[in-house]
N, C-alpha and C positions, 0 to 999 in steps of 0.2 A: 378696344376701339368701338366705342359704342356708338349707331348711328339712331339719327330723327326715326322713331317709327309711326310717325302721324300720316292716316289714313290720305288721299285724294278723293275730299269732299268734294264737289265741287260744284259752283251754280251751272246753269243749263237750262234746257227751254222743249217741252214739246206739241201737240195741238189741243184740243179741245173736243169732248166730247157730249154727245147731246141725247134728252132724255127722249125715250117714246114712246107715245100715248097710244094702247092696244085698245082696237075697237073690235065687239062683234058685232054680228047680223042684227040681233034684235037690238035694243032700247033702251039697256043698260050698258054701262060702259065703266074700265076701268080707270084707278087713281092713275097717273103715270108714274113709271119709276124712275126714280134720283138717282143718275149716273156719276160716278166718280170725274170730278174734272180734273185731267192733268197738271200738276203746277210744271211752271218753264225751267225745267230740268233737261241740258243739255241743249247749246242752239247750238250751229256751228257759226263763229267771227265774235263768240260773245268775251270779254278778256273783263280779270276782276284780280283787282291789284290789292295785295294785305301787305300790312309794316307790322314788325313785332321785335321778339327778343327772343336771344337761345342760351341757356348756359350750362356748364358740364365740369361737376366736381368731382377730381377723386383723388382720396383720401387712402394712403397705404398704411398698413398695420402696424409697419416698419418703415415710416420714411428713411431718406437719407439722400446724399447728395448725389447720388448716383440714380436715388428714385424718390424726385420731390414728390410733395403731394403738391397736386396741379388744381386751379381755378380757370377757367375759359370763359369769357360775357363778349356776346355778340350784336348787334343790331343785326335785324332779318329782313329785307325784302321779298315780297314771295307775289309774280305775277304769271297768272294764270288764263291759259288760253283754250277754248274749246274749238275743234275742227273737225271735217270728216277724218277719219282714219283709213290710209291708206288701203289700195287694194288688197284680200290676202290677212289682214291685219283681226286680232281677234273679236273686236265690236266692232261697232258702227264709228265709235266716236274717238277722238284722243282728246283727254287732256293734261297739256303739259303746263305744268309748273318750272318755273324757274327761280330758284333763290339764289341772293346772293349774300354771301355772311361779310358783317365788316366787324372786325375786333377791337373789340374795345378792352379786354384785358386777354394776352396772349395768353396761351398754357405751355405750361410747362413739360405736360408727357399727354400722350395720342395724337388725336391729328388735329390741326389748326386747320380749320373747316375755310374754303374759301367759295365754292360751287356746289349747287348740286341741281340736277336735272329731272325730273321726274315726269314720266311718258305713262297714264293710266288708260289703260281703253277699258271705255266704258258701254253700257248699252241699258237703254230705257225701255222694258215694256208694260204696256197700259191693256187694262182687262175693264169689265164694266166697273170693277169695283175699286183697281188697284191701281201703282205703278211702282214698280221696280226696277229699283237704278243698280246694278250689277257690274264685278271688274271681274274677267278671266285673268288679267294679266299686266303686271306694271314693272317695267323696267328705270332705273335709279344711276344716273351719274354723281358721281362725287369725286371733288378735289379738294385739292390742301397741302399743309407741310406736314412732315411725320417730327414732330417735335423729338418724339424717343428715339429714331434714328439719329435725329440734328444729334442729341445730346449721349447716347451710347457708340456713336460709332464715329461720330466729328467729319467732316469734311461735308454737310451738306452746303445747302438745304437740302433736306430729300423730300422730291413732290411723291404726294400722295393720290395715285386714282382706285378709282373703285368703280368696277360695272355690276349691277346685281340686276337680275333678270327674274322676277317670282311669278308663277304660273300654277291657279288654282286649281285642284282636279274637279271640283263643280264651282264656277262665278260666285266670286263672293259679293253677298249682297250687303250694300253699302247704307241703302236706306229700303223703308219701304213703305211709302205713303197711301192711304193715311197715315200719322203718325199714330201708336195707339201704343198706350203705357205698361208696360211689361219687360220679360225680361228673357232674352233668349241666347243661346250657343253661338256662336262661328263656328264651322267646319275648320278645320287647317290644313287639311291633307292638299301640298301642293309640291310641286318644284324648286329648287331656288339652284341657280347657277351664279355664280362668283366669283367675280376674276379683278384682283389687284393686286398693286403693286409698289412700292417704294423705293427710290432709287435718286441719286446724285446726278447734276449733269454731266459727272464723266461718264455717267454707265454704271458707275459701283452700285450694285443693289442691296438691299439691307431684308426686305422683305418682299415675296412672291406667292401666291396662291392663284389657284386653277381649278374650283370644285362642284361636285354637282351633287346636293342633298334632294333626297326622297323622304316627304315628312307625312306620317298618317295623322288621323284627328286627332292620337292621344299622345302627340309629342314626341313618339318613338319615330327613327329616321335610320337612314344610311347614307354615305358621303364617300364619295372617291373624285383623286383628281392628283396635280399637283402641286407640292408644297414648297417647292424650289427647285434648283438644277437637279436631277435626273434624281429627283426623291418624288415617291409618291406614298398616298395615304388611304387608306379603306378602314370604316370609320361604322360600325352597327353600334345604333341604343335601342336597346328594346323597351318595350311598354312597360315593363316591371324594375324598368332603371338598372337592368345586369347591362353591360358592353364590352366593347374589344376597338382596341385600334391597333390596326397594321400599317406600320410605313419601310418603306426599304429606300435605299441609298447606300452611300458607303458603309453605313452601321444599321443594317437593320434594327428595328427594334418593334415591341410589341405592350401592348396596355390592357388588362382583362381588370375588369370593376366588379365584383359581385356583388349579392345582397345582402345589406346588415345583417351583421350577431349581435348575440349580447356577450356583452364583455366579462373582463372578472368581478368588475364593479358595478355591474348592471348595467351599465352606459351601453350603446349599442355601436357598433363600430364597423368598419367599412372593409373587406377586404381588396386587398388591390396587390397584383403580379406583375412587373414587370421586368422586363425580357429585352436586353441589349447587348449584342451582337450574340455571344456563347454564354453570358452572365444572367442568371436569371434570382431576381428578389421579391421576397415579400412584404406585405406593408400591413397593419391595420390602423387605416386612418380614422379618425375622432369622424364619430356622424353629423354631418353638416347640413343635414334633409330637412326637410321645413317637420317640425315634431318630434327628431331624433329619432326617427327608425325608420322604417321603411320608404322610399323616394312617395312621391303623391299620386296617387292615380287618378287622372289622367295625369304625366309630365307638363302639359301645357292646356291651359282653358283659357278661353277668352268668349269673355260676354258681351252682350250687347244692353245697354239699359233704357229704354226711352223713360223720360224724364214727365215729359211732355211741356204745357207752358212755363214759360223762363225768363228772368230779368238776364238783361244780357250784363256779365263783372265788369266795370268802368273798365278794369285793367287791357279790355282786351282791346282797348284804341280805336273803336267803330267809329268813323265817320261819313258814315251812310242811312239815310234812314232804314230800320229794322224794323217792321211790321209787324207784332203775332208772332215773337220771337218762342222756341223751342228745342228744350235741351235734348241731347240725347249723348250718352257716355259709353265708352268701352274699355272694360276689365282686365285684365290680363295676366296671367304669371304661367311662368315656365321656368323649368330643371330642366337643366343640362348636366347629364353624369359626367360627361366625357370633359368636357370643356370645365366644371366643377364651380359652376354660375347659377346662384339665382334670383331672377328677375322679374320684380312688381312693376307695373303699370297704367297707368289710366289716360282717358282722353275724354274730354268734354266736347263735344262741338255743339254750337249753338245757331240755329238755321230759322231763315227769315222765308215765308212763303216757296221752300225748296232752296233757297240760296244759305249756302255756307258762312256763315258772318264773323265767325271767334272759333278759333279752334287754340284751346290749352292741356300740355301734354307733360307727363312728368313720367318719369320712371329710373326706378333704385336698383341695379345690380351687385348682387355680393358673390365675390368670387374668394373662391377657395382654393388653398393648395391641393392639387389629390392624394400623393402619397402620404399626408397627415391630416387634412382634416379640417387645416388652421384657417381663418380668416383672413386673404391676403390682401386684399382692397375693396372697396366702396366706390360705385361711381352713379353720379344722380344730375342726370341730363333734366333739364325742366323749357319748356317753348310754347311761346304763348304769339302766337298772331290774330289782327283785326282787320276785318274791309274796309280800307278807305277810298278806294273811287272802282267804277265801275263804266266800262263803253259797253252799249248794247249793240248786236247784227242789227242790221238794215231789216225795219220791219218788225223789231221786236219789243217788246213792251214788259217790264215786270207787273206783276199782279199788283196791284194798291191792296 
């Protein structure tokens, strides 16, 4: 179930700062110095509406009727509100996104996207030189139908919600103007809490989770929570790609991943144990690591690329005027041992005097079976939205 991971750019608005001309005693005097002007990055009442498209393919190793391979094409609304941020709350600012999906080709297996809600608190600060627009913290509603329930277990519709709550251990910085061309890391070391769920209007539920992951910068994590009626799961990946899952319930059972061998044929290959209820088996699954041997270190890297000046792609349906248009992109891939997924990424965003104007996003996940190795589906989310109108706060003016 792969969801949108495109950032909460978003326009906004702050003040204006002013250069000072230092004088001494005597009769000489200096140049003045050129102080950084703010661009209007976060106001609060300022609301900026994008239309776009979303779509999500995936393709199984093994179709069959039981497990098509699914198409999804969406039209996307996405209107966006900047406000103070409640007392308590972790910046100054919120902004919330609202999309809403209307389908234009259903799918067939995951979820049939119908909402999602997106709450980013942000915060702007300005130095003589700089300004940095920073999120400690964004919280993500999602609804829908769980198509693989409808279709494995019959009697839906089963609605699908989802709460995800991510909370960074240092503010991730979103931009940071000036823009200047280069090329730098994201931190990743954060929180994530996530809680959903799939179920019938009778009550019959098909799917449940309750989990709270601890992610450092190189991808390694732990996760405990629950995973259904009175199952629960503790979940260590370490930074060299060894791990262990524990879950107990009626059958306990247990999953230890160790580090590639080499094989009899020189192939290197994956050890895996696992452990259900008194029955305990071994595996060596075919290495699926991005290179064939050891997982990649770090598990997970995302960059940041500023681009800098940029024609904005027709595709992205701007119909606003765009100013001094500039690209800036974000990289990304991560291993997951546990889960036996891995996932390329990128995001273009294309920003007009501080304001968000295009933002297009793709990303390809390969999942694999873990006790062999094998290739068991492809799935490649692609979303591309553009700014078509925009109401300013009382008072406020974009930059020409």
């Amino acid at each position: 179930m792969n969801r949108i991971r495109t950032s909460a750019f978003i326009l906004a608005a702050a003040a204006t700062a002013a250069g000072v001309a230092a004088c001494s005693g005597t009769s000489s005097t200096s140049p003045p110095t050129a102080a950084f002007t703010p661009l209007p990055v976060l106001v609060a009442g300022t609301t900026s509406t994008y239309s776009g498209t979303y779509s999500e393919v995936i393709t199984y190793a093994s179709p069959s009727a039981k497990q098509p391979n699914s198409t999804a094409a969406y039209k996307v609304s996405d209107v966006q509100t900047v406000s103070a941020a409640p007392t308590g709350a972790p910046a100054p600012f919120d902004v919330h996104r609202q999309l809403a999906y209307t389908a234009t080709t259903v799918p067939t297996s995951g979820i049939q996207l119908q909402k999602r809600t997106i709450d980013s608190y942000e915060s702007s600060t300005v130095t003589k030189t700089s300004q940095t627009i920073a999120q400690p913290s964004l919280t993500t509603l999602t609804s829908g139908i769980d198509q693989t329930a409808n279709r494995v277990a019959g009697n839906g519709p089963y609605a699908y919600n989802d709460t995800t709550t991510t909370t960074y251990a240092t503010p991730r910085v979103l931009f940071l103007y000036p823009l200047v061309a280069g090329t730098a890391t994201e931190p990743l070391a954060r929180t994530v809490a996530n809680n959903e769920k799939s179920a019938n209007g009778s009550g019959t539920v098909y799917s449940a989770r309750n989990t709270t992951s601890t992610f450092g910068n190189d991808g390694s994590f732990v996760e405990s929570g629950s995973i259904g009626t009175n199952e629960t799961t503790n979940v260590t990946e370490n930074s060299n790609g060894t791990a262990t899952v524990v879950n107990t319930g009626a059958t306990p059972s247990s999953v230890t991943i160790g580090l590639p061998v080499a094989g009899s044929g020189g192939a290197f290959e994956i050890p895996i144990t696992r452990v259900t209820g008194s029955e305990s088996k071994s595996y060596l699954a075919a290495d699926w690591y991005p290179g064939g041997a050891s997982p990649p270190s770090p598990l997970a890297l995302t960059t940041q690329i500023v681009k800098g000046p940029s024609s904005i792609p027709s595709s992205c349906g701007v119909t606003v005027a765009a100013p001094n248009p500039q690209e800036v992109d974000t990289s990304s891939t991560t291993v997951n041992v546990v889960s036996g997924s891995y996932t390329q990424g990128t995001t273009q965003t294309f920003v007009s005097n501080g304001a968000t104007v295009c933002r297009i996003t793709t990303s390809t996940a390969q999942n694999y079976a873990i006790d062999t190795g094998l290739l068991t589906s492809t799935t490649v989310d692609t979303f591309t939205e553009g700014l078509t109108a925009q109401s300013a706060a009382a008072g406020f003016r974009r930059q020409p």
